[in-house]
N, C-alpha and C positions, 0 to 999 in steps of 0.2 A: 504494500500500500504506500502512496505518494506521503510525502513528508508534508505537513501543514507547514505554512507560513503566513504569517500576520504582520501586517503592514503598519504601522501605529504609531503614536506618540504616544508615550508612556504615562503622561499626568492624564490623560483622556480618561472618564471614566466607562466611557461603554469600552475605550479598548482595554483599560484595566480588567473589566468586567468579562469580557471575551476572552481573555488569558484565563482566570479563574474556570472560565466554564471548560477552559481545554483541559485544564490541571487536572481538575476534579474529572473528570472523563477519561483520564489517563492517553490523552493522545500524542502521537508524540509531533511537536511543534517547535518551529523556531518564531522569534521578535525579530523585525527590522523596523529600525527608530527613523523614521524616512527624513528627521531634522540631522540626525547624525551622517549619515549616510541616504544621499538625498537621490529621489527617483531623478534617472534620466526622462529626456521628452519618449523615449522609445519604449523603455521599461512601463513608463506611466500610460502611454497608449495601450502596450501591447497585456497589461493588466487590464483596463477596461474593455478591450473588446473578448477580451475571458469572460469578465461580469455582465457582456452585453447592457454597458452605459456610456454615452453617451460626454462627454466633455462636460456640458452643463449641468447632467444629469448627475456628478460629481462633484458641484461645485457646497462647498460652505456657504450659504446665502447670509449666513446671520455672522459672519466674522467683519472685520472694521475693514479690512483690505478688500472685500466686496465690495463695500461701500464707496471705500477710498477712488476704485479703479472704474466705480458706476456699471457694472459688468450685472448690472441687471434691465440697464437703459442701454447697452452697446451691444453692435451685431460684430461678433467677430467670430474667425472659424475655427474648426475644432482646433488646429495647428496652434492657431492665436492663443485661446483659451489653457492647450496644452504648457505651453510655454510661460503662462502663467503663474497654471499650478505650480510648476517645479522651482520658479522663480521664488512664487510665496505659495508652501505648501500650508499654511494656514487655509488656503480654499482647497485641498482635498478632503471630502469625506474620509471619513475611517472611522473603525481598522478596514481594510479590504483585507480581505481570508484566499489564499491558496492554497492550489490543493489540484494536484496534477495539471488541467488543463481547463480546471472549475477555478473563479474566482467569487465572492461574494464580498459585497456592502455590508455586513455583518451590524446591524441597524434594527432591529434591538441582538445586542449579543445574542438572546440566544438561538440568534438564526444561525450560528456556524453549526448547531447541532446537523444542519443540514450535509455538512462536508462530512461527519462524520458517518 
């Protein structure tokens, strides 16, 4: 079976929360702190077309850097959007869960029970 991995910031508490739920399930998983070691634009694509989402469909709508960049009043394209995220990964949802060639939004945690 593929190894889990969870995508996260660690002060998060759904992804806190999402690590617990792996703990306790005995799965075996790895943490990537995406402020530590920060998605590329390719990695970050090629994660969401795993999760079948979309650029926007990933965005943080309620952080200040939304606001800051108006990127709820701006048309720009996935590429755009992409290069954003990775810029200020404050606008990516998470944790994002993988898991072979499944990715998920893990939005309430206990949807990675699904990977399981």
């Amino acid at each position: 079976m593929p190894k889990i991995t969870v995508y996260q910031k660690p002060t998060c508490t759904t992804c806190r929360q999402t690590v617990k739920i792996l703990k306790e399930d005995g799965a075996d998983f790895a943490t990537v702190n995406y402020y530590d070691a920060p998605f590329t634009a390719a990695r970050l694509k090629e994660l969401l077309k795993k999760a079948r989402l979309s650029p926007r469909d990933a965005l943080r709508t309620k952080e200040d850097i939304y606001k800051q960049l108006n990127l709820g009043h701006t048309a720009l394209s996935d590429d755009e959007l992409i290069d954003l995220m990775v810029a200020h990964p404050d606008l990516i949802q998470r944790p994002l869960v993988e898991k072979g060639d499944r990715v998920i939004l893990a939005r309430p945690a206990e949807s990675v029970r699904n990977l399981l």
